[in-house]
DRENNU-525205 format. One record per residue (C-alpha): x negated, y negated, z negated. Coordinates in steps of 0.5 Angstrom, whole numbers, padded with zeros to 4 digits, always signed. Example, Ala and Ser with C-alpha at 12.3 -4.5 7.8 and 13.67 -1.06 7.14 Angstrom:
# DRENNU-525205
-0025+0009-0016/-0027+0002-0014/
***
This chain:
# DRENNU-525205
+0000+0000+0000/-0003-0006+0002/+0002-0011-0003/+0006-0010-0009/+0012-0007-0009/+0017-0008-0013/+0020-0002-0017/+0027-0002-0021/+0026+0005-0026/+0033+0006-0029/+0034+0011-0034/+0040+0012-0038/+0039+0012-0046/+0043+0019-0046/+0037+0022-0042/+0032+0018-0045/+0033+0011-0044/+0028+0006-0045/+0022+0011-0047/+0022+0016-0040/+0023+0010-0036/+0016+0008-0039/+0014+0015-0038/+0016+0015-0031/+0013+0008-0029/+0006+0010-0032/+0005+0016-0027/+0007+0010-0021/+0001+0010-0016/-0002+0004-0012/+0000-0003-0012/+0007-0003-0015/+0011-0008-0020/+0015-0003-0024/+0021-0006-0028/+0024-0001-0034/+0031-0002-0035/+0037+0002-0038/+0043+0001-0034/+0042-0003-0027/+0045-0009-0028/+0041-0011-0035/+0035-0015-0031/+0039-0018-0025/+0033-0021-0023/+0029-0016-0023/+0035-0012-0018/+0035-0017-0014/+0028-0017-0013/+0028-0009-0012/+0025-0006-0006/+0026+0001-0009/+0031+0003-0016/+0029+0009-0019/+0035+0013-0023/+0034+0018-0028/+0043+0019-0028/+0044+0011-0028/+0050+0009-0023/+0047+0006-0017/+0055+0003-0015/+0056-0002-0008/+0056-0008-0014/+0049-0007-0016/+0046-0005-0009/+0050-0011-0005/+0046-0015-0011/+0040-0012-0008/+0038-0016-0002/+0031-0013-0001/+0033-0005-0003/+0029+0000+0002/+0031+0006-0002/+0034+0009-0008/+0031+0015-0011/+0035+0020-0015/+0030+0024-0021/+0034+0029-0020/+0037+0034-0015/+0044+0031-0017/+0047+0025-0013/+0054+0023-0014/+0052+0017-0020/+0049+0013-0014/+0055+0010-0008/+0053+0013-0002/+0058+0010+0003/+0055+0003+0000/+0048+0005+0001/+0050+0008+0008/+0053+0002+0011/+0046-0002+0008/+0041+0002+0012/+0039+0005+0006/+0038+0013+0005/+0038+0015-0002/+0033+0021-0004/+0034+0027-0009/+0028+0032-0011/+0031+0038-0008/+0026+0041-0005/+0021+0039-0011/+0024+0046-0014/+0022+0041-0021/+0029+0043-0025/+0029+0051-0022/+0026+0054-0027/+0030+0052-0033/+0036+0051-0030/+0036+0058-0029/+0033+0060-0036/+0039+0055-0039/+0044+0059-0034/+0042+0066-0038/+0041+0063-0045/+0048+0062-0044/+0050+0068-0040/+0048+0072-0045/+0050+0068-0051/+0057+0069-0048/+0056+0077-0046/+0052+0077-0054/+0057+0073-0057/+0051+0069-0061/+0055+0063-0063/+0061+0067-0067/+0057+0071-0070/+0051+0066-0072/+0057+0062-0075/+0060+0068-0079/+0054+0070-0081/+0053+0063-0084/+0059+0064-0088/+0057+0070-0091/+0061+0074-0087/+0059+0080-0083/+0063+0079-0077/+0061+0086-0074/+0067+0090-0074/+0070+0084-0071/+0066+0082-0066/+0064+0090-0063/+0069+0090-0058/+0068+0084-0054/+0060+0084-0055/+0058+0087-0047/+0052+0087-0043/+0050+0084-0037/+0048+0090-0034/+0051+0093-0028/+0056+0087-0028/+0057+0083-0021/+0054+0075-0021/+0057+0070-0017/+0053+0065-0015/+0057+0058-0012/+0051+0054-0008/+0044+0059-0007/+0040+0054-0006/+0033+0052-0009/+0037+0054-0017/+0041+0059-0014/+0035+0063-0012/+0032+0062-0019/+0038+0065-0021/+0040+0071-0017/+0031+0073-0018/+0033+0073-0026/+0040+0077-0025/+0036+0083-0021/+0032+0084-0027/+0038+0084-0032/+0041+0090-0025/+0046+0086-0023/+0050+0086-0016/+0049+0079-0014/+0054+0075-0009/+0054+0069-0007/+0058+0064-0004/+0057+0057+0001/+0057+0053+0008/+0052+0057+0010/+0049+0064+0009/+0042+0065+0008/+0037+0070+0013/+0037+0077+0012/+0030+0077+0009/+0032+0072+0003/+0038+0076+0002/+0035+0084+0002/+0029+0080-0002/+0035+0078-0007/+0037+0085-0009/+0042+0086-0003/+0045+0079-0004/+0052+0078+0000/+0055+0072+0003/+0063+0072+0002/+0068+0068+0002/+0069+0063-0005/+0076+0066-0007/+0073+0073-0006/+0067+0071-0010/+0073+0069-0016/+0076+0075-0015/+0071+0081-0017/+0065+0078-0020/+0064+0078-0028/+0061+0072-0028/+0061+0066-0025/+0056+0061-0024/+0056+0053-0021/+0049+0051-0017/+0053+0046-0012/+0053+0038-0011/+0058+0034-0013/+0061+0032-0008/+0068+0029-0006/+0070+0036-0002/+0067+0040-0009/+0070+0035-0014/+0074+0040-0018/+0072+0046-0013/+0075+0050-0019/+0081+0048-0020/+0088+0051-0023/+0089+0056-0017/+0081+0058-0017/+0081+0060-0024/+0087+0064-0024/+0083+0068-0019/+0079+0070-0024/+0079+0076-0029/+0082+0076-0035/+0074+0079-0037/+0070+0074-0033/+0065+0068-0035/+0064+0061-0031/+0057+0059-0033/+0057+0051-0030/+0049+0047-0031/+0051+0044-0025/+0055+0038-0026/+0061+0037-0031/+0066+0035-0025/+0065+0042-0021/+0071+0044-0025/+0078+0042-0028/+0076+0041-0035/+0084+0041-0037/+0085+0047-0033/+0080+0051-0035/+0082+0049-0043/+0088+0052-0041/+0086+0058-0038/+0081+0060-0045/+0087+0058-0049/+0092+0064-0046/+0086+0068-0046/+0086+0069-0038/+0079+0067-0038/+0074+0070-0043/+0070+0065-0044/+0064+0059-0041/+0058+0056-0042/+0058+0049-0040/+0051+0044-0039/+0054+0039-0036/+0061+0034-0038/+0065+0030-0034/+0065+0024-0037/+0057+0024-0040/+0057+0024-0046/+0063+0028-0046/+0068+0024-0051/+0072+0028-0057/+0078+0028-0053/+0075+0034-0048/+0079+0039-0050/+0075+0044-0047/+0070+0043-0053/+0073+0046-0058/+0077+0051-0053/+0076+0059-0055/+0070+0062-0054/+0065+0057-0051/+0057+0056-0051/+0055+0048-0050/+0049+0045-0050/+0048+0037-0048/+0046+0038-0041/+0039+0040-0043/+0038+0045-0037/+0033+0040-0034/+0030+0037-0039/+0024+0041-0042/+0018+0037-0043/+0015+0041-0037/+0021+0040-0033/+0020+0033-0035/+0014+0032-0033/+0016+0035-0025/+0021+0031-0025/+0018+0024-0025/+0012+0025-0021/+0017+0028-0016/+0021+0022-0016/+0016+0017-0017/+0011+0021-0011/+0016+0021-0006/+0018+0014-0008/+0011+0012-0007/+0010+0015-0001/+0015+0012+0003/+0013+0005+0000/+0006+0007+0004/+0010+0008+0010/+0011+0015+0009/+0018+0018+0012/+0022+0020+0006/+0024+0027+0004/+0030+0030+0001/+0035+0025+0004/+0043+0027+0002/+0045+0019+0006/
***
């Protein structure tokens, strides 16, 4: 880069805030102005003035980015995208990037996945809190402890993660099926344990489990609806670490308080963080965790230098990679 660039880095107090901002910047290479800010319109100057914003889950909206009159690029330090508006960014000529093909976030999303897989199929959170309460849930509990072996997994979205994923579930001998746009190549699917391609419906119908690794978008917005649950088995999981609004969260309330569904383990919430009122929190047989699937220090550490090299790169005329608008 032969002159300075201005950089707005913001980063939502619920992901680290302030503190991952500064993190983040410190590893920005070459000539660049960085400016650390929690919420996008909290330093209308330093906006104004941004030629890239980096979010880590802050909202980009079509306010902020027609107050940014020298915007080139908004980089997204995550594989999701749908905080930033991309209708507004497209008319702007301004692409938005994510960290895709990076692959930063694959390993652990895939390790929160069976962490709470196996919570549910192990039943770890009633029997921990009983056992707290000095009670020996055993008896209690031994009809509906079962295993992940020999069960089918149904992945929604086989990409980067879901790969993760189905490479973990041979280890466990489980039958994999996967759902999508578009089937991967034989040799993908031969190397991920006979994997198969099949319709999203039929997927609902016969898998044990169900896992969420698809974008947020307005076609997947509430993807699991009312209807898509009730194809499930009454014995079925849905696992969702991708983002809270790939489900009806109503629905899926009322589907494991008639017991039509045998339970969920859910990383992520619409909105986050999830208010009290979320009846989903406190529906029958759950395991949550505060959308921590992306955020171990290693992962962290990938994530940052992802986001800041590809925004580096294309401050220095580089052609950006991971384009989604």
């Amino acid at each position: 880069m032969t002159d300075i660039k201005n950089v707005l880095a913001v980063i939502s107090p619920h992901v680290g805030g302030r503190a991952a901002g500064s993190a983040l910047s410190s590893v920005f290479p070459g000539q660049a102005h960085i400016t650390v800010v929690e919420r996008t319109d909290e330093d209308p100057a330093a906006l104004r003035a941004a030629q890239v914003i980096v979010t880590g889950l802050a909202p980009v909206t079509a306010e902020h980015i027609a107050a940014a009159p020298r915007l080139e690029l908004v980089q997204c330090a995550s594989h999701g995208f749908d905080y930033v508006d991309l209708d507004a960014a497209r008319a702007r000529n301004v692409p938005v990037c994510n960290i895709g093909s990076s692959g930063a976030e694959k390993q652990n999303v895939a390790e929160q996945t069976f962490a709470l897989m196996l919570a549910l199929a192990k039943q770890l959170v009633p029997a921990h809190t009983a056992l707290v309460d000095a009670d020996w849930a055993l008896p209690r509990l031994q009809q509906s402890i079962t295993e992940l072996s020999g069960k089918t997994l149904g992945i929604v979205g086989l990409g980067h993660i879901g790969e993760e994923v189905a490479r973990r579930a041979i280890a466990f001998d489980m039958t994999i099926l996967y759902s999508g746009p578009t089937r991967v190549d034989a040799e993908t699917e031969a190397r991920l344990g006979g994997a198969r391609h099949v319709p999203l419906d039929e997927l609902l119908r016969t898998s044990d489990y169900v896992t969420l690794h698809a974008p947020l978008t307005e076609e997947t917005r509430h993807l699991l609806d009312a209807d898509r649950l009730a194809l499930m088995r009454p014995t079925a999981f849905v696992i969702n670490t991708a983002r809270g609004a790939l489900i009806d969260q109503d629905a899926l309330a009322d589907a494991l308080e008639r017991g039509t569904l045998a339970g969920a383990g859910l990383d992520v919430f619409d909105p986050e963080p999830p208010t009290a009122a979320l009846r989903v929190l406190k529906a029958p047989n759950v395991v949550l965790s505060p959308h921590v699937a992306g955020v171990t220090r290693e992962t962290l550490v990938r994530i940052a230098l992802a986001a800041v090299q590809n925004a580096a790169d294309f401050l220095a005329g580089k052609e950006p990679r991971d384009v989604v608008s």
